[in-house]
C-alpha positions in Angstrom: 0.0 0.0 0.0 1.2 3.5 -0.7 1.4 6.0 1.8 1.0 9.2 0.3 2.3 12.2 2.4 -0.3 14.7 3.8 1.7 18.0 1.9 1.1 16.6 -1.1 -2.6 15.8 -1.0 -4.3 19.5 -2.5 -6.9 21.1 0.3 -9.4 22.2 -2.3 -9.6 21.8 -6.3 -8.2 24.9 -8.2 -10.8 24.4 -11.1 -13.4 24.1 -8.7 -15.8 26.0 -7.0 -17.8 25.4 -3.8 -20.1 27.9 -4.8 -22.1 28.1 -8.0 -23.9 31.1 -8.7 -27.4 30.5 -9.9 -28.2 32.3 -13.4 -30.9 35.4 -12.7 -34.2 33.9 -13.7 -36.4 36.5 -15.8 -40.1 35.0 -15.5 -42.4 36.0 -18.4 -45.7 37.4 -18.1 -48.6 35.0 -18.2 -52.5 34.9 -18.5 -55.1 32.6 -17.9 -57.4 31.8 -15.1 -54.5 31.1 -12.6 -53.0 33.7 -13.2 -56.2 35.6 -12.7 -56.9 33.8 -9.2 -53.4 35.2 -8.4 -53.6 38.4 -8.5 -56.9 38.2 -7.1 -55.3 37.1 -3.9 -52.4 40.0 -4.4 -55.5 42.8 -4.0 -57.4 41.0 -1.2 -54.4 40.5 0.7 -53.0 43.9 0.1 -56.2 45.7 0.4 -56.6 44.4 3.7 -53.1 44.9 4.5 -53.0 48.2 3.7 -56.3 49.3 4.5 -57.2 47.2 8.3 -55.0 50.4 9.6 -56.8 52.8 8.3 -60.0 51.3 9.5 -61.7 53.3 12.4 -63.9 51.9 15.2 -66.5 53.9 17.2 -66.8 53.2 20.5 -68.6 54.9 23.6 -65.8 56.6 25.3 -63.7 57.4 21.2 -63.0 56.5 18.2 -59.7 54.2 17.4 -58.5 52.0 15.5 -60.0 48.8 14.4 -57.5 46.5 14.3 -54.0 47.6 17.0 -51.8 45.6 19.4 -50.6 48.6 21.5 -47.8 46.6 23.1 -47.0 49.9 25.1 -50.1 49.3 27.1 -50.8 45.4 27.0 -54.1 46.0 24.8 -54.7 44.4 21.7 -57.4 45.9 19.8 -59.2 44.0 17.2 -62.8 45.6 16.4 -64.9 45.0 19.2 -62.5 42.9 21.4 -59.4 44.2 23.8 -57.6 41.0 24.9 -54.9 41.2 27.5 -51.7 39.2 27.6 -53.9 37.0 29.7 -56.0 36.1 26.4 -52.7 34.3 25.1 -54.6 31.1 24.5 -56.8 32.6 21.9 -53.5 33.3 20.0 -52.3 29.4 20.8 -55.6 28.8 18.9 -55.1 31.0 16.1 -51.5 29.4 15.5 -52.9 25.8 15.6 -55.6 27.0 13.3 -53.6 28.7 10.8 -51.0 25.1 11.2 -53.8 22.2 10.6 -55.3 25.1 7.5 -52.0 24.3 6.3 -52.1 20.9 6.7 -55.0 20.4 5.1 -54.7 22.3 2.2 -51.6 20.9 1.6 -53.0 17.6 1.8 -55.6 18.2 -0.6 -53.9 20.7 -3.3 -50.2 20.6 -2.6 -48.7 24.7 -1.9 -51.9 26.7 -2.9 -50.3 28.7 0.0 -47.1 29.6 -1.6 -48.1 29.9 -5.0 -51.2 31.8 -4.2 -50.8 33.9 -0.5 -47.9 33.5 0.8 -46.1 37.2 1.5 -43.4 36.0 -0.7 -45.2 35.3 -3.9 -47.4 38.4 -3.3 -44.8 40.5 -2.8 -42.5 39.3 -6.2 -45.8 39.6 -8.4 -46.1 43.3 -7.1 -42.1 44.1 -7.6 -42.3 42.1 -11.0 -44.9 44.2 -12.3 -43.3 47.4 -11.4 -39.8 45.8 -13.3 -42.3 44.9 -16.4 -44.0 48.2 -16.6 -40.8 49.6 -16.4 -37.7 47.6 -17.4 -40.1 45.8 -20.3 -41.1 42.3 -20.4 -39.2 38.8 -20.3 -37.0 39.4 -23.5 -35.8 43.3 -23.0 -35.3 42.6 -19.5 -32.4 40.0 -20.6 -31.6 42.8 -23.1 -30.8 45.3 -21.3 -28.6 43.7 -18.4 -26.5 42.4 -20.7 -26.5 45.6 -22.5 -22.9 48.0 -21.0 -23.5 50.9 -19.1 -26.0 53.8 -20.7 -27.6 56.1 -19.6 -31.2 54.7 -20.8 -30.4 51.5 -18.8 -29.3 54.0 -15.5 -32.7 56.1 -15.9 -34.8 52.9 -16.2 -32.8 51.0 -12.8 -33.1 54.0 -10.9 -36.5 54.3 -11.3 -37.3 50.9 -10.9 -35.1 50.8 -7.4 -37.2 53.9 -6.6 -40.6 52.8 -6.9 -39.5 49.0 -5.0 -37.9 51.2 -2.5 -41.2 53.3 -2.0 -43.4 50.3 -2.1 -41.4 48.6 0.5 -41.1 51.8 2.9 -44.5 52.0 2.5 -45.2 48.4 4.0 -42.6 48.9 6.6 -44.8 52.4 7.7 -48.0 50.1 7.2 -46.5 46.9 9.4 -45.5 49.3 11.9 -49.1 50.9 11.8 -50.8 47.9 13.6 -48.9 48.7 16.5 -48.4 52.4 16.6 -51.6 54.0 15.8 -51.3 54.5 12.0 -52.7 58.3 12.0 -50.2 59.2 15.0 -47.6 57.5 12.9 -48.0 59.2 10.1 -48.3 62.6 12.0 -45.2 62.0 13.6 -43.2 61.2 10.0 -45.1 64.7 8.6 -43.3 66.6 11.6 -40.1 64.3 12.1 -41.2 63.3 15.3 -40.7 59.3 14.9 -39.3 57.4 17.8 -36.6 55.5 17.3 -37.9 51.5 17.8 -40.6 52.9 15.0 -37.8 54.4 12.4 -35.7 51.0 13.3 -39.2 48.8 12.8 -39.9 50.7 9.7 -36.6 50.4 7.8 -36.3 46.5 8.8 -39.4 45.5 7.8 -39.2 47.6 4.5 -35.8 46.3 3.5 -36.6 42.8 4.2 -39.4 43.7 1.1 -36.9 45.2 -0.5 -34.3 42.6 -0.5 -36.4 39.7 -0.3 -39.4 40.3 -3.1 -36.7 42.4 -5.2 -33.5 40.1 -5.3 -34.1 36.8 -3.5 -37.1 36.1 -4.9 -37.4 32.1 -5.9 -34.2 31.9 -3.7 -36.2 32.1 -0.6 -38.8 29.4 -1.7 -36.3 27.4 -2.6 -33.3 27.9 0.6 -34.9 29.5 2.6 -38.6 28.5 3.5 -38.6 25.4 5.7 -42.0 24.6 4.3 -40.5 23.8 1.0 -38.5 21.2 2.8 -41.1 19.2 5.2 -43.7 19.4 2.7 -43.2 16.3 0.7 -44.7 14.4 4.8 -47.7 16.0 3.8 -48.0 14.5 0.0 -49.0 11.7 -1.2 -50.4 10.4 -4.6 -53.4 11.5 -4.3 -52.7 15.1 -3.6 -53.7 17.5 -6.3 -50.2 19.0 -7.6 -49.1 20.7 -10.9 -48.1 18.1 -13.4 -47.3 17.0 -16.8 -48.6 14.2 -18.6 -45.7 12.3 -19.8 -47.9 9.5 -21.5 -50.0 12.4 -23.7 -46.5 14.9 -24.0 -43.6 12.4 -25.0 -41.8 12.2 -26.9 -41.5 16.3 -27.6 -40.6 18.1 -30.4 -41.5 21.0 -32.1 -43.6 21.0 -35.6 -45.8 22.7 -37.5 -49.7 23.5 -37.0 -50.7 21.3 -40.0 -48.4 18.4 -38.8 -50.1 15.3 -38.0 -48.1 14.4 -35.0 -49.2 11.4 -34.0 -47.9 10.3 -37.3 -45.0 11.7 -36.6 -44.4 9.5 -33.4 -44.4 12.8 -31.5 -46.2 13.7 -28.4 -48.2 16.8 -27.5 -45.2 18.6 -26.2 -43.9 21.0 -28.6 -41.0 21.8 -26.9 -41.4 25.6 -26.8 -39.9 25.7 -23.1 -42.2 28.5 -22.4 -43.5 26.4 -19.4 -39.7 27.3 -17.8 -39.6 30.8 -18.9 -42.7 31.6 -16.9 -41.8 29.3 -13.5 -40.9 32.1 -10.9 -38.9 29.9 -9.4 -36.9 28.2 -12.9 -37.9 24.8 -12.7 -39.2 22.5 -15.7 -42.1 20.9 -14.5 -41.6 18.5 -17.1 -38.7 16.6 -15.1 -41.6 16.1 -12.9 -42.4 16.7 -9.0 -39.7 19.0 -7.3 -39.7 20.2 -4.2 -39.1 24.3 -6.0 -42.7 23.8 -7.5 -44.5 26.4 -5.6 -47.9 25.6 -7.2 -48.4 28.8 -8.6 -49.6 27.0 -11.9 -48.5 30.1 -14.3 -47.2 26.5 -16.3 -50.6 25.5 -17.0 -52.0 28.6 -18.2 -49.2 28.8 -20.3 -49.4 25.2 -21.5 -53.2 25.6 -22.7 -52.5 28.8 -24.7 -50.0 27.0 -26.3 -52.0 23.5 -26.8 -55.1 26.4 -27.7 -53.0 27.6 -30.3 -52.1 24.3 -32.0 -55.6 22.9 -31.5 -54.9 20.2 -29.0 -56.8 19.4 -25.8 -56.1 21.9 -23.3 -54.3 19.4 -19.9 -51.2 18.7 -21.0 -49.9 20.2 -17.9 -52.8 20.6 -15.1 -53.5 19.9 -11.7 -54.0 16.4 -11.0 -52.7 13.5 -8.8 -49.9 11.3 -9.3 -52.4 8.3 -9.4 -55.1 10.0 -11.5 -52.2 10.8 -14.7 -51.2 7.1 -13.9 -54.7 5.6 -14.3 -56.5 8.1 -16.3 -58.9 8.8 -13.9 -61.6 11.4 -14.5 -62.8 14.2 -12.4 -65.4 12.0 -10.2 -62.4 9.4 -9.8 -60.0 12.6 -8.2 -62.7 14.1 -6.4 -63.6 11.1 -4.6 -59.8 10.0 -3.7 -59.3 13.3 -2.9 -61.5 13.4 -0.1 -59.8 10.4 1.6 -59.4 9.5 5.3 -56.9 11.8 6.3 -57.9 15.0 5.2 -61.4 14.2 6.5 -60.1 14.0 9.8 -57.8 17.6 9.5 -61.3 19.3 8.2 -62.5 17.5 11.1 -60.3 18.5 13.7 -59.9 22.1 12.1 -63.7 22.7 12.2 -64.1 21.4 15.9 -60.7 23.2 16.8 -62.6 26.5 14.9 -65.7 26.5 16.6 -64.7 25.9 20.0 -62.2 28.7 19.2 -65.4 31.0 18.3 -67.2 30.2 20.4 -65.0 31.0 23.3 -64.2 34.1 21.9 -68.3 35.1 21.9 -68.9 34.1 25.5 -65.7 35.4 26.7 -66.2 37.3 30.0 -65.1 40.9 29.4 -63.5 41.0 33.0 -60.4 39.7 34.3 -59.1 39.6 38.0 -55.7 38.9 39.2 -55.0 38.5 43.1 -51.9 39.1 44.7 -51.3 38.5 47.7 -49.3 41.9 50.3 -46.0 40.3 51.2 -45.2 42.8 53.2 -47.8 41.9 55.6 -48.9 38.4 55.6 -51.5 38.4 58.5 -51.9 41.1 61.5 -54.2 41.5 64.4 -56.0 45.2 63.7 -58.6 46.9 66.3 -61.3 44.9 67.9 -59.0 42.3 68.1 -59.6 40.8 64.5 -57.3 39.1 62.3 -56.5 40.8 58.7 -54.8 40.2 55.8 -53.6 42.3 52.8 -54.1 41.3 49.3 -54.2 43.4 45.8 -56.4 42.4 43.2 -55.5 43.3 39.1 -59.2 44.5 38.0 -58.9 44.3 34.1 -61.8 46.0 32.6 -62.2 44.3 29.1 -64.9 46.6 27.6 -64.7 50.0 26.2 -66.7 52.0 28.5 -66.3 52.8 32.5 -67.6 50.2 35.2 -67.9 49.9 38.5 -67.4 46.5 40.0 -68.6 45.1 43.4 -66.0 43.1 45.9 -67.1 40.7 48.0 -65.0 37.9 49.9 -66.1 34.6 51.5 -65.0 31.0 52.6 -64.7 31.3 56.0 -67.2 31.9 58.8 -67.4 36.0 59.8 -65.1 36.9 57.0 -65.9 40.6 55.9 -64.2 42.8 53.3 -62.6 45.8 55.4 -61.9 47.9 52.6 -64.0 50.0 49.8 -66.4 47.4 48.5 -67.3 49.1 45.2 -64.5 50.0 42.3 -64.4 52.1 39.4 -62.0 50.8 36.5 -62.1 53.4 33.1 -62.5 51.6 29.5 -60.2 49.3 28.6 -57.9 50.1 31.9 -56.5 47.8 34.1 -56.4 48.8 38.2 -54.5 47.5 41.0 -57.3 47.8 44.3 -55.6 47.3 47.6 -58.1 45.0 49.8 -58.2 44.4 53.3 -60.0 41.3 55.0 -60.9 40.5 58.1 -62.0 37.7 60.2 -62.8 37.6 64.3 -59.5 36.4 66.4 -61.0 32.9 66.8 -62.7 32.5 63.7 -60.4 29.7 62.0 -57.8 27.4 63.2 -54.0 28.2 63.0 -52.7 27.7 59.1 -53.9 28.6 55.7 -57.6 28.4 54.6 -59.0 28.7 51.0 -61.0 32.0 50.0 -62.7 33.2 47.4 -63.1 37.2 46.2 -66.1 37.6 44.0 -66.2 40.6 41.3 -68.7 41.8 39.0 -70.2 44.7 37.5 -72.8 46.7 39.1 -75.1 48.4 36.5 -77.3 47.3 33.2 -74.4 47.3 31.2 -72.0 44.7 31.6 -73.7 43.6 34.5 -73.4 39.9 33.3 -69.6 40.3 34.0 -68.2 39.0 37.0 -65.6 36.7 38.2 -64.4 34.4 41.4 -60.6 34.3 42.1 -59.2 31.6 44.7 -56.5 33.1 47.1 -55.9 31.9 51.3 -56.5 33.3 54.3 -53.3 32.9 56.9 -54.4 32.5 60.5 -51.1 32.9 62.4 -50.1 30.3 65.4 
């Protein structure tokens, strides 16, 4: 065996790199009923992105915004609700919501998320069309970067950087608008008057637009996103996905209209490509399933134009299954193996998980009560020879109007409330009450004894409100 000394084995290959530059992908503009769909999700999205800030709420004691998590304050505002930190469950909820949606509809249709909502995509279809409208489409965008250094080609990426960069400021100021109110906020900018966690908010979330949704792009679907990586648990071969029918497409080749090309031994596929040159993200779906595919389906569209044009059935590329292309199934056949076992029991377990989510929300009590006991003072003998102790109780009003709540105390025999028995708590305001309770010298044996304070709201309105909070009574040896 020959040894062959460490000095002469090379650390690294000359003519090799460990990096490889991927080539800039330049998607061309598609129509069809996908891409329609799209960018009907881009204005809903947006609208209620951009607009939820701007929506004001009426209330008795003012007007505010609808939807605000003032983190400043511990309220979160959305329409008629204020939740407290102490509502945190409701957002445990939301998260599993939104994570078995995802489930599901991945189960069912593969990453109708990515390809349709996700910020992501909505955010590259928006910077694209601003680098159509002003760069030009597929083939003078290609042009003109490989063109040198003119002055057209400086005019047309300065004003392309200027309108990404004031469309990605703009969603920084609107992000930052959910949790400083959005009018204040934009006051504040008018007279320079930002604080500085808003400027810093505002310029991070507005350059991760920027960088992300004008040079990343596919690069974050594809390294990025974890999703694209744990996705292929959640397929199987009955999932609807984008794909190509190699049985009706091979072999490919181009031809002529007036070709008969089943004569020809040639499949559907004409070879045009033009199902890459629109994937945002540069695949060839015809290679089959990858994990890039981010079910956009701007493939298909452009698939049935071209199958339109040469007057073949329309489904060469489509959404289907892996076992309906492999058995020819129709649409009844899908449909009902579609629908399987598993995805009944995510709609299941999403609509149970939904409702008991709602409906918790509906009968929530619009009071909350926290009871702290006064360390300072864990039991003392006051006049009349009584024993007392010292607690403070949290009185959260949850409603957006002024209530006065009732204390009461009891669990043990002769146990009174000392202190002010009625307590006035302002809309939305949270109030720290010092209370004092008594109970006669003899009234309990030595050691700690169970109590309950009672709180509710005196009055017509709101007077369904009212809570019991454990705490103990200390009887000193």
């Amino acid at each position: 065996m020959k040894i062959i000394p460490i000095a002469a084995v090379p650390l690294y290959d000359e003519g090799r790199s460990l990096y490889v530059s991927e080539k800039k992908i330049y998607p061309r503009a598609v129509t069809g009923i996908f891409a329609k769909w799209r960018w009907a999700f881009v204005w809903l999205t947006q609208l209620v992105f951009y607009g939820l800030p701007w929506l004001p709420w009426a209330t008795e004691s003012a007007a505010r915004q609808a939807v605000l998590f003032d983190l400043g304050m511990r309220r979160f505002y959305i329409f008629g609700y204020v939740l407290y930190p102490q509502d945190f469950i409701y957002l445990t909820g939301l998260l599993v919501i939104s994570a078995l949606s995802l489930f599901l509809f991945t189960a069912v249709a593969g990453r109708l998320w990515c390809g349709f909502a996700c910020p992501q995509t909505v955010y590259t279809e928006m910077f694209l069309w601003i680098e159509r409208k002003v760069e030009g489409e597929r083939g003078a965008r290609m042009k003109l970067d490989g063109q040198p250094f003119s002055l057209e080609k400086l005019v047309k990426k300065w004003f392309k950087h200027v309108l990404w960069i004031g469309l990605a400021m703009w969603t920084g100021f609107t992000f930052v608008g959910y949790f400083t109110p959005i009018r204040e906020l934009g006051l504040e900018f008018l007279q320079t008057r930002m604080g500085s966690w808003e400027v810093f908010w505002v310029f991070f979330y507005g350059l991760a637009t920027y960088g992300n949704a004008g040079f990343m792009r596919e690069q974050v679907c594809k390294y990025m996103c974890p999703y694209a990586r744990f996705q292929s648990a959640m397929f199987d071969k009955d999932t609807l996905i984008v794909s190509y029918d190699t049985a009706r497409g091979e072999p490919r080749g181009s031809r002529g209209r007036q070709v008969d090309f089943q004569a020809a031994g040639l499949g559907s596929c004409v070879d045009c490509t033009l199902c890459v040159q629109v994937c945002p993200t540069g695949i060839d779906i015809r290679e089959g399933l990858q994990y890039e595919c981010i079910g956009c389906a701007a493939c298909v569209d452009v698939c049935d134009g071209v199958m339109d044009k040469m007057g073949y059935p329309r489904g060469l590329i489509r959404f289907t299954t892996q076992n309906a292309v492999k058995q020819g199934w129709g649409g009844r056949e899908i449909l009902r193996h579609v629908l399987r076992p598993r995805v009944l029991v995510y709609a299941a377990i999403l609509a149970v998980l939904t409702t008991g989510v709602l409906a918790s929300l509906a009968l929530r009590m619009p009071l909350k009560v926290d009871v702290v006991r006064d360390r300072a003072s864990l039991a003392r003998i006051v006049a009349g020879g009584r024993l007392e102790n010292v607690y403070r109780l949290q009185i959260m009003n949850a409603t957006e109007r002024p209530q006065r709540y009732h204390l009461a105390a009891d669990g043990l025999p002769g146990l009174v409330l000392a202190s002010e028995p009625e307590v006035e708590v302002g809309p939305a305001e949270s109030r720290w009450v010092a209370v004092r309770v008594q109970l006669p010298y003899d009234g309990a044996v030595p050691g700690s004894h169970p109590i309950h304070f009672a709180i509710g709201a005196i009055g017509a309105v709101g007077g369904d409100a009212h809570v019991s909070e454990k705490s103990v009574f200390l009887v000193p040896r």
